[in-house]
C-alpha positions as CSV (number, residue, x, y, z in Angstrom):
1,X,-10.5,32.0,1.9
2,X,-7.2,31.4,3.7
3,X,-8.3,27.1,3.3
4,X,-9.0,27.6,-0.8
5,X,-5.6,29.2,-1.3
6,X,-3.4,26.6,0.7
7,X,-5.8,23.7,-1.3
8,X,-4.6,25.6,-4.6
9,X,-1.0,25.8,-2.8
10,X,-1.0,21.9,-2.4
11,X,-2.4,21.5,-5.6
12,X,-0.5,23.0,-7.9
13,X,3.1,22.1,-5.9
14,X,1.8,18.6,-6.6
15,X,1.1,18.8,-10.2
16,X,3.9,21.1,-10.8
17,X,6.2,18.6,-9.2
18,X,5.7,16.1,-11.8
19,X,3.5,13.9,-9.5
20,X,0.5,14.1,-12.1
21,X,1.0,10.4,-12.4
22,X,-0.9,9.4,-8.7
23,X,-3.7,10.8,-6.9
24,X,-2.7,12.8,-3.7
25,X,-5.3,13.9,-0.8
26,X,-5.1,16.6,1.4
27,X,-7.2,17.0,4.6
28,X,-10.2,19.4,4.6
29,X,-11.4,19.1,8.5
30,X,-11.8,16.1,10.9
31,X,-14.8,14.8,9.0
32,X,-14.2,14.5,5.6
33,X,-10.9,14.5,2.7
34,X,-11.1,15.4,-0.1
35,X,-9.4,13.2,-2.8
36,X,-7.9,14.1,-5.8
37,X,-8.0,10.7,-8.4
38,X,-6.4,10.8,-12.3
39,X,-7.9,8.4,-14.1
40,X,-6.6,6.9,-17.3
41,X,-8.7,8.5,-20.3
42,X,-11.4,6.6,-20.9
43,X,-12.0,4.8,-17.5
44,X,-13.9,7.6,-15.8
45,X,-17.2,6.5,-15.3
46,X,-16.2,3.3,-14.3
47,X,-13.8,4.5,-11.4
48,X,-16.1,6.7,-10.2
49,X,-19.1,3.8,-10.0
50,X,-16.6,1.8,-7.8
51,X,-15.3,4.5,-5.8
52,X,-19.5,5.2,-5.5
53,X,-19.6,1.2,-4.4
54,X,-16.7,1.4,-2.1
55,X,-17.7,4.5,-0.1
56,X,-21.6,4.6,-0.8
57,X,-21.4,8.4,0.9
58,X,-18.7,10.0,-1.4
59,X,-19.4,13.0,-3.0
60,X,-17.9,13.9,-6.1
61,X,-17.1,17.2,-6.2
62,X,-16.1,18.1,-10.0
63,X,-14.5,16.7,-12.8
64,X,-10.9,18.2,-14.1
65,X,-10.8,18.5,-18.2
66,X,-7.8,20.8,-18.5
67,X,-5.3,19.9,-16.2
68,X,-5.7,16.0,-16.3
69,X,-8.3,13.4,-17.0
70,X,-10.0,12.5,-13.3
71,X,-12.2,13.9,-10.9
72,X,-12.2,15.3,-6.8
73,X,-14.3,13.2,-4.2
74,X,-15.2,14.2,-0.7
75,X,-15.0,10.9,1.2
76,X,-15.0,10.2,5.1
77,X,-12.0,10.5,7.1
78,X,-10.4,7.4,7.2
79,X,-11.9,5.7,4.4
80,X,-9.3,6.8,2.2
81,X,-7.1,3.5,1.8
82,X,-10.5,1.8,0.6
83,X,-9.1,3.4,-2.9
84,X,-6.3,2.1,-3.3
85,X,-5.9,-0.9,-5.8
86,X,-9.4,0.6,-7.6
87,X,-8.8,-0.1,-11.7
88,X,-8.0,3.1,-13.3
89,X,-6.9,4.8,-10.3
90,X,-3.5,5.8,-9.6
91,X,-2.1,5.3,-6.5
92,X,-3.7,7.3,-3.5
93,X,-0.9,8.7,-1.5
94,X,-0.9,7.3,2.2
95,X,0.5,10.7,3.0
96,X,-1.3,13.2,4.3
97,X,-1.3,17.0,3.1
98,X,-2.9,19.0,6.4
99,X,-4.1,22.2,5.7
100,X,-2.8,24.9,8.9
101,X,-4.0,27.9,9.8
């Protein structure tokens, strides 16, 4: 429970920000990220094949519709700058956002 709210926390203190226009990750555990990706409208199929043939292991975990056009992948830890230049993706943030207990 305490893990959803601060992934909410980061979330929203992100998007509330104004930094809507880039992806931003956070870390879920040791193994995996997850990724948060805005695509531009209309290119999100096609981002998520090639982050699909970048990281054949990614799981992607939902796609947003109300607060912005892109979709959440669970990718392997480390693997995360294998995003960045992908068409339609914003930049991935080299960041990270650690989630403490």
């Amino acid at each position: 429970m305490r893990m959803k709210l601060l992934t909410v926390i980061v979330f929203l203190s992100q998007f509330l920000s104004g930094n809507t226009m880039q992806a931003f990750a956070f870390q879920k555990d040791q193994m995996d990220d997850i990724v948060i990706v805005k695509v531009k409208e209309g290119h999100m199929q096609e981002v998520m094949d090639e982050v699909k043939s970048l990281i054949p292991e990614v799981k992607i975990r939902k796609e947003f519709s109300k607060l912005f056009y892109g979709f959440s992948a669970q990718i392997p830890h480390g693997k995360r700058k294998q995003l960045d230049g992908v068409k339609g993706v914003f930049r991935v943030d080299q960041e990270r956002y650690p989630l403490t207990s």
